[in-house]
C-alpha positions in Angstrom: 104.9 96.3 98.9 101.0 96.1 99.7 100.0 93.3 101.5 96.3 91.8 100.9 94.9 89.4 103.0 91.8 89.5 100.8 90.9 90.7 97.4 90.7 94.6 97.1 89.7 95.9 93.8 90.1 99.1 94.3 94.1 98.7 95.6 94.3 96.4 92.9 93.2 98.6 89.9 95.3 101.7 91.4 98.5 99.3 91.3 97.5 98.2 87.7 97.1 101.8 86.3 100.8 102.9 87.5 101.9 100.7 84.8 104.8 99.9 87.1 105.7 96.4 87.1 103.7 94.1 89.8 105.1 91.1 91.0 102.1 89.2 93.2 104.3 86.7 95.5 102.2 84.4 97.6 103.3 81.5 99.7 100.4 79.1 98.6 98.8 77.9 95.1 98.5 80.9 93.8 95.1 82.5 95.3 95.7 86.2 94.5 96.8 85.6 90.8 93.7 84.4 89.7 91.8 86.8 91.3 94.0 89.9 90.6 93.7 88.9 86.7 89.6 88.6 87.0 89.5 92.4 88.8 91.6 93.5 85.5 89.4 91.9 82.9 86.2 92.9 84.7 87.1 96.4 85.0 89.2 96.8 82.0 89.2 97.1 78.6 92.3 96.2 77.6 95.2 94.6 80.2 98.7 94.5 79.2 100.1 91.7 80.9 103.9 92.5 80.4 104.6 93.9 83.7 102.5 91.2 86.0 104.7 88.4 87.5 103.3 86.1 89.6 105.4 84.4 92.3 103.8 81.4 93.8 103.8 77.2 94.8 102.5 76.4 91.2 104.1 75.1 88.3 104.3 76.2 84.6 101.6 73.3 84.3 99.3 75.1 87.2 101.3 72.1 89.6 101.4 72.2 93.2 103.2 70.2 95.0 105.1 70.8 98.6 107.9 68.7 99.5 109.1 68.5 103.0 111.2 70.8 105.0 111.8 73.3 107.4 109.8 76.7 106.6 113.3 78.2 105.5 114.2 75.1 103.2 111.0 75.4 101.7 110.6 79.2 100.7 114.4 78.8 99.8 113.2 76.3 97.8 110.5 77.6 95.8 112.3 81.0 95.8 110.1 82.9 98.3 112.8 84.0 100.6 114.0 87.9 100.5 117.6 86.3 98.8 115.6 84.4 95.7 112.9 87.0 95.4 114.9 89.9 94.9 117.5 88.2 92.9 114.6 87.5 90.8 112.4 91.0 90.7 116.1 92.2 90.0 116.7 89.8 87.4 113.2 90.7 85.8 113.3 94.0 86.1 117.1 94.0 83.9 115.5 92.3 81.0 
């Protein structure tokens, strides 16, 4: 677990070369996705993209959209609370 407040490259690109799988999990529109996946393709050649999963408020269609709630309804919710997240890491990592 690495937490990044902002975008560092270099912890970025030492995750990415382990070639263990990554699962970026952020509690807003997705702000580190994007900008993991433009480190990779500026400073590789080639990125294999089968063991990044992002976790975050957007859609399959790039949607956001919060409904209202307590904080606990809402990562329940959207699957950001330790219960969802590792039941799906776990269920990720079986396939």
């Amino acid at each position: 677990v690495i937490d990044m407040p902002s975008i560092d490259e270099d912890a970025i690109l030492d995750l990415y070369r382990t070639g263990k799988p990554i699962f970026i999990v952020e509690q807003n529109n997705g702000y580190l996705w994007p900008n993991f996946r433009k480190v990779l393709f500026a400073k590789e050649s080639f990125i294999d993209t089968q063991n990044l999963f992002p976790v975050n408020l957007t859609n399959s269609d790039g949607i956001h959209y919060v409904h209202s709630g307590t904080y606990s309804e809402l990562v329940s919710h959207y699957g950001l609370n330790a219960t969802r997240l590792s039941e799906k890491i776990l269920k990720t990592l079986k396939k």
